[in-house]
N, C-alpha and C positions, 0 to 999 in steps of 0.2 A: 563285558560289563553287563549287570543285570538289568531288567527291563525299567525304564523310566516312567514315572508317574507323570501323565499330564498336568503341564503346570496350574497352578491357581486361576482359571483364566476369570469366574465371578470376581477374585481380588483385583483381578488386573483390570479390568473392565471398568469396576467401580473407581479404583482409584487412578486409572488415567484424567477420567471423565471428573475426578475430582480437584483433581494438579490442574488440567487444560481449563475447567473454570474460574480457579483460585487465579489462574493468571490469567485469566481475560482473554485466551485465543480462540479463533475459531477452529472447526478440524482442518481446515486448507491448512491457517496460518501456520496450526501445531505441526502438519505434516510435513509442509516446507521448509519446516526448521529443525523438524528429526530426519530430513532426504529419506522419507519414507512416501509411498502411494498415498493418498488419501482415502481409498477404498478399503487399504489395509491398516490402517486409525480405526476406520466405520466399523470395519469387522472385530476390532480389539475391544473399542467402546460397546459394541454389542455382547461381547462377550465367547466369540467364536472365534476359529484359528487359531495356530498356535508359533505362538510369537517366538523368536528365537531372543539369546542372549543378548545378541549385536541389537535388533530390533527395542529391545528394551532398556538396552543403556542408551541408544540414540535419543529415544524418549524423556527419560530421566536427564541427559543433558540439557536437550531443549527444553525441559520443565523446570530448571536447574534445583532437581531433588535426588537424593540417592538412589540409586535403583533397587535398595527395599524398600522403599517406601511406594512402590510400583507391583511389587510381588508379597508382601507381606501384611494378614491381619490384624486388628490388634491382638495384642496381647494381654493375656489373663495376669494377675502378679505372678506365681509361681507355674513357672512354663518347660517340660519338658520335649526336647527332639531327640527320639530313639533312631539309632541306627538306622539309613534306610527310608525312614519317615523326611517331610517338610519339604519346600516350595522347592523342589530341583530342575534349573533352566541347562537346557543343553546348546552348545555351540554349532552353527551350523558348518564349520570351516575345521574342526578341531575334535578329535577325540577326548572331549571338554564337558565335563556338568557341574555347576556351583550349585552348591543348596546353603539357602540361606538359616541361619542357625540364631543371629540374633542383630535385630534393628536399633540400631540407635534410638533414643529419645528426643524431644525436643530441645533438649538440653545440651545432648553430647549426640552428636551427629558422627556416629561409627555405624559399621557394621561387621559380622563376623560371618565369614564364609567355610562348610567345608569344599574343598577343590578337590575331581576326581579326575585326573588324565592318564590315560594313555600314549604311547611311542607314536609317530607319526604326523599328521599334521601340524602346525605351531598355531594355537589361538593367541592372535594380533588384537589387541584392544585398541581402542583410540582412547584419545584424551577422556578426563571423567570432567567435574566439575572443580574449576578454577583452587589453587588450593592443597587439592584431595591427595592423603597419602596412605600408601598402601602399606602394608605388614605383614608377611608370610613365613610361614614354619613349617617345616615339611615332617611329614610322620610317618615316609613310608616310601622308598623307591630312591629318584631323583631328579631333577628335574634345573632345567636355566627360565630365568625369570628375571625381569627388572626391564629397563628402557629398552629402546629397542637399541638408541647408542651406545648399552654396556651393559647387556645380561650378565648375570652371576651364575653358576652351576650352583646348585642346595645339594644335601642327600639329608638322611632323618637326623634329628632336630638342629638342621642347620635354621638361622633366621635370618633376612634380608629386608630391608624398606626402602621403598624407591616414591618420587613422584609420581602418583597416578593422574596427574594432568598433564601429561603428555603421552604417546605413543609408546606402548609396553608390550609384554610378550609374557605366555604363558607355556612350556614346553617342555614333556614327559622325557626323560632318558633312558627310565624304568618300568617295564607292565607293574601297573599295580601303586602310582606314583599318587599320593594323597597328602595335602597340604592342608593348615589353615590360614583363610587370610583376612584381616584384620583391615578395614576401610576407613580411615579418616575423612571427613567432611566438613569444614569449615562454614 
């Protein structure tokens, strides 16, 4: 895989700090409720380190916000992501990177991911927010994906949607294995 861009951390930093106040928690309480360090909040809020996947969707759960709305700017009207380009998180358990491609609005709480994996480890997700369903297409390799109690195999332009409020799975069969996946949000 080619080399990955450090994530957004000024976005992330500002908009922790702006979820964790909109809801009234302290960084104990927020951390206690993402089963994350509180030292590792402080250093997000500041804008240092580099948060993984898992770390940021714990976040987003306990804030109950999507996790673009954690890694992503606003947006201009007319918004292009070139190949290569935009907010790319990596997995720390999984030969795994999502770059987020496009945030829902206030109106329509989606988002669209592209998903980059490789053969080997399985990225394990947990539950997302209450709700929340997912939608993937795959464009390239192959890959099983869906709950953890009944993945599907995909290959290119298969599609699948499963509950993403519950324990899912994301996992490569083919080098070179690239999806998109489409996030509902309630």
């Amino acid at each position: 895989m080619a080399a990955v861009p450090a994530p957004p951390l000024a976005t992330i930093a500002a908009a922790i700090r702006r979820e964790r106040e909109r809801v009234g928690v302290s960084l104990t309480e927020l951390a206690r409720r993402a089963g994350i360090a509180k030292s590792t909040l402080s250093q997000l809020e500041s804008g240092v380190g580099n948060p993984s996947v898992e770390t940021l969707w714990a976040l987003g759960v306990a804030l109950d916000v999507p996790f673009s709305r954690l890694v992503e700017p606003p947006s201009p009207t007319v918004r292009v992501v070139r190949a290569g380009e935009g907010p790319r998180i990596r997995s720390e358990h999984a030969d795994f990177a999502g770059t987020l491609l496009s945030a829902g609005s206030t109106h329509a709480r989606r988002d669209v991911y592209l998903l980059e994996l490789e053969p080997g480890a399985v990225r394990k997700a947990e539950a997302h927010t209450p709700r929340s369903i997912e939608h993937v297409v795959v464009g390239a390799g192959r890959m099983r994906v869906g709950p953890e109690s009944d993945p599907v195999e995909l290959g290119p332009g298969d599609y699948a949607t499963f509950p993403g409020d519950a324990p899912h799975r994301y996992e490569a069969l083919a080098p070179g294995t690239f999806a998109v996946l489409v996030m509902e949000h309630p």
